[in-house]
N, C-alpha and C positions, 0 to 999 in steps of 0.2 A: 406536787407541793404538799396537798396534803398527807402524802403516806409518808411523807417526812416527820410531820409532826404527830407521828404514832403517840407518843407521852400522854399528848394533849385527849385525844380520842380515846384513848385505851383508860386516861384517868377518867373521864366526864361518863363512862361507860358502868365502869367501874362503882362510880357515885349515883347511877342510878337502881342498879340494885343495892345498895345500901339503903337511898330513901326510901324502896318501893318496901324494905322492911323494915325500918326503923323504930324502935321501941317495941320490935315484934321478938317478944320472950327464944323464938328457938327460929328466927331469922328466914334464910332459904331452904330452911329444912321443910317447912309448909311446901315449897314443892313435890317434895318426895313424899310428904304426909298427902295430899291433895291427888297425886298419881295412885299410890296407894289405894286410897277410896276407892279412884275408877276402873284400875283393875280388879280389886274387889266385889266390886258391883256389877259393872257389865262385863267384865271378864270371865265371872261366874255366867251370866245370864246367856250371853251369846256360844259362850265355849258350851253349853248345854245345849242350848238352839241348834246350833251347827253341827255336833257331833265330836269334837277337837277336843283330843288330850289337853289338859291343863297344863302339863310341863311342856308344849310345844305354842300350846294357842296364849298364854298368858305374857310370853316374852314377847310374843310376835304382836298382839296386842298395843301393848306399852312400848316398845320400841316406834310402831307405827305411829301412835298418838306423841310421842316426844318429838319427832322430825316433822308429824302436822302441826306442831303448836308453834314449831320453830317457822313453819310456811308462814302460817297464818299472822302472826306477829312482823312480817316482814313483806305482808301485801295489807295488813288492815292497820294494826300501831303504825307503823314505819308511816302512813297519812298525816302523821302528825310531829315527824319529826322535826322539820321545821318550824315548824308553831312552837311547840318547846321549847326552841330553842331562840325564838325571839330575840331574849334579851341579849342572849352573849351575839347572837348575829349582830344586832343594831351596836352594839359595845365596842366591839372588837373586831379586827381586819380580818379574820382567818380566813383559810377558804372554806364554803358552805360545806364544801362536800366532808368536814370533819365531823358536820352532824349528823348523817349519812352513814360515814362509818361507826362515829356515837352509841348509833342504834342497831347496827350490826354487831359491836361487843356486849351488849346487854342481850339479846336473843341468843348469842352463841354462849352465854355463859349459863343462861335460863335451859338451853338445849343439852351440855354439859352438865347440869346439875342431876337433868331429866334423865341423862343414860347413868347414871352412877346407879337408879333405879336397875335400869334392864340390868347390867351385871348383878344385883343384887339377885335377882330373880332367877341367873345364870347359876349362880352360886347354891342358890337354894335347889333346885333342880339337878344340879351337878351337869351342868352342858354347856359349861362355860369354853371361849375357843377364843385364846389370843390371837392364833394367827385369822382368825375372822374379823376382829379390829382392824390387825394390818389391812388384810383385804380390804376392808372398806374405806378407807382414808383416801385413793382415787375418788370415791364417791362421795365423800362426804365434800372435798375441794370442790367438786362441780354443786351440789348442792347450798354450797355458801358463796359462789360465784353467782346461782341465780337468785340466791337471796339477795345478797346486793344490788342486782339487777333491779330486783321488786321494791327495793327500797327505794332505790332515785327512782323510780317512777312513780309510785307511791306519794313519796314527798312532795317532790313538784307538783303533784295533778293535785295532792290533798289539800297544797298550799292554796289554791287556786279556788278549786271546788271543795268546800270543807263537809261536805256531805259526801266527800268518797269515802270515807273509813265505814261511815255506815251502810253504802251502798254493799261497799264491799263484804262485810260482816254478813247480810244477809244473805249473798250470792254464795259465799264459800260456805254458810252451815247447809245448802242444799249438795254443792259441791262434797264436803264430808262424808255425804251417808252414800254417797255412788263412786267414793274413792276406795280400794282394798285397805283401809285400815281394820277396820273392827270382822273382819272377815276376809279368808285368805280368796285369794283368784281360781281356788280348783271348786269353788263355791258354784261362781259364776259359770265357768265351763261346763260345768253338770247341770246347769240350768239353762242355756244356751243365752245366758247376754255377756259374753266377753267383751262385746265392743264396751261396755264401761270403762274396763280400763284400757282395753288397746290405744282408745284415742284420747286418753288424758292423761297430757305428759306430770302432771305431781306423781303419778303411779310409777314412772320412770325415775323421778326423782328421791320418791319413797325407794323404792327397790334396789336400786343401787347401792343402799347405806343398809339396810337392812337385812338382805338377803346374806350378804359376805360374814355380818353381827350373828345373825342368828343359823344358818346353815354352813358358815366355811368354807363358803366356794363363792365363784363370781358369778352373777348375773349376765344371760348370753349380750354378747356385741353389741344387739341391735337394740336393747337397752340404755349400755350407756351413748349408742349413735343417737336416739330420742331425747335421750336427755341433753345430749350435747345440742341437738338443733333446738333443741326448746330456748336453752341458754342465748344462743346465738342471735335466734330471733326477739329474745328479753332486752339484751343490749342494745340492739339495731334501733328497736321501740325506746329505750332510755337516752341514749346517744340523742336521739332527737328531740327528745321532750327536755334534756337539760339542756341543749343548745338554744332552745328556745326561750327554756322559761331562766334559765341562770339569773340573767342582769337584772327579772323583775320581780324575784325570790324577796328583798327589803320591800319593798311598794305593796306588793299582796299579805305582808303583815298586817 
């Protein structure tokens, strides 16, 4: 019932990046201005630290950080997407789960704004690779399936306990700095802690979109197999928690 009412979601989606820049002189460009900065900044800093060519460590970088922002907005924001959304809940019959999807078009459109970056970066470097876009759109599907995932769980438990978005906030900026974004996996292998990323499926989630974006080629099997069971086990966990919490989604407003 809900994906019927796409309009509805896709407009309320819509209207949220609008408000979040409203009366803001140059709009959603402050995302690209704000990405910017940080590749600038620690872009330079790490790609020295590390030893990594700039035309290779700079895309891989910013590509990284655009797919983690798009995580993190869809296991810490997404806690409050029901809260948000109070009034039209209590107002209007819809089904809940439009506010669900709500907050999945405002993340995919914030994630979208974020690669118009990487291509830019593509361009400037001259290493741009369409058929590497192609290739990653299997990945990017599975990536925006556990996004949703993370969202109705998210919401429900946030509606509940409204100190998960901050629980979670603190637990994913430790999560960050042990995931391969800001430094590649051949880091870690020459140092001998692979298991960082072996057993943290974001790294799977990260790499399937990234890997195809910035190199052209797909990520072995047993990548997107990780990423597939990570998914799997996300909905199994969400399935249950809106079964549960559904009917008492108005009451814990």
């Amino acid at each position: 019932m809900a994906l019927k009412l796409w309009r509805v979601w896709t407009f309320l989606g819509l209207q949220d990046i609008k408000a979040r820049f409203r009366r803001s002189f140059i709009g959603p460009l402050w995302i690209l201005l704000n990405l910017g900065f940080f590749v600038g900044g620690a872009g330079f800093v790490y790609g020295v630290m590390f030893g990594q060519p700039m035309a290779e460590f700079l895309p891989f970088l910013i590509t990284g950080f655009v797919i983690w922002g798009f995580l993190l907005s869809s296991l810490v924001e997404a806690g409050t997407a029901f809260v948000i959304s109070e009034g039209y809940i209590k107002q209007f019959s819809y089904p809940k789960q439009i506010y669900l999807l709500r907050a999945l078009v405002s993340y995919s459109i914030n994630m979208a704004i974020g690669f118009v970056a990487v291509v830019i970066l593509q361009i400037v470097f001259r290493n741009i690779g369409f058929s590497g876009w192609l290739m990653a759109l299997p990945g990017m599907a599975v990536l925006i399936v556990a996004a949703l995932g993370h969202i109705v769980i998210s919401a429900y438990v946030g509606t509940k306990f409204r100190d998960l978005p901050f629980a979670l906030g603190g637990v994913l900026q430790v999560v960050f700095f042990v995931t391969p974004i800001m430094f590649p996996i051949d880091v870690l292998r020459a140092k001998g802690i692979d298991f960082v990323y072996k057993y943290n499926p974001l790294y799977y989630l990260i790499d399937i979109v990234r890997r195809p974006i910035l190199e052209g080629s797909l990520p072995p099997f047993e990548n997107y197999a990780m990423a597939a069971l990570y998914v799997l086990l996300v909905w199994v966990v969400a399935a249950a928690i809106a079964r549960r919490l559904d009917n008492r989604v108005v009451f814990l407003l």
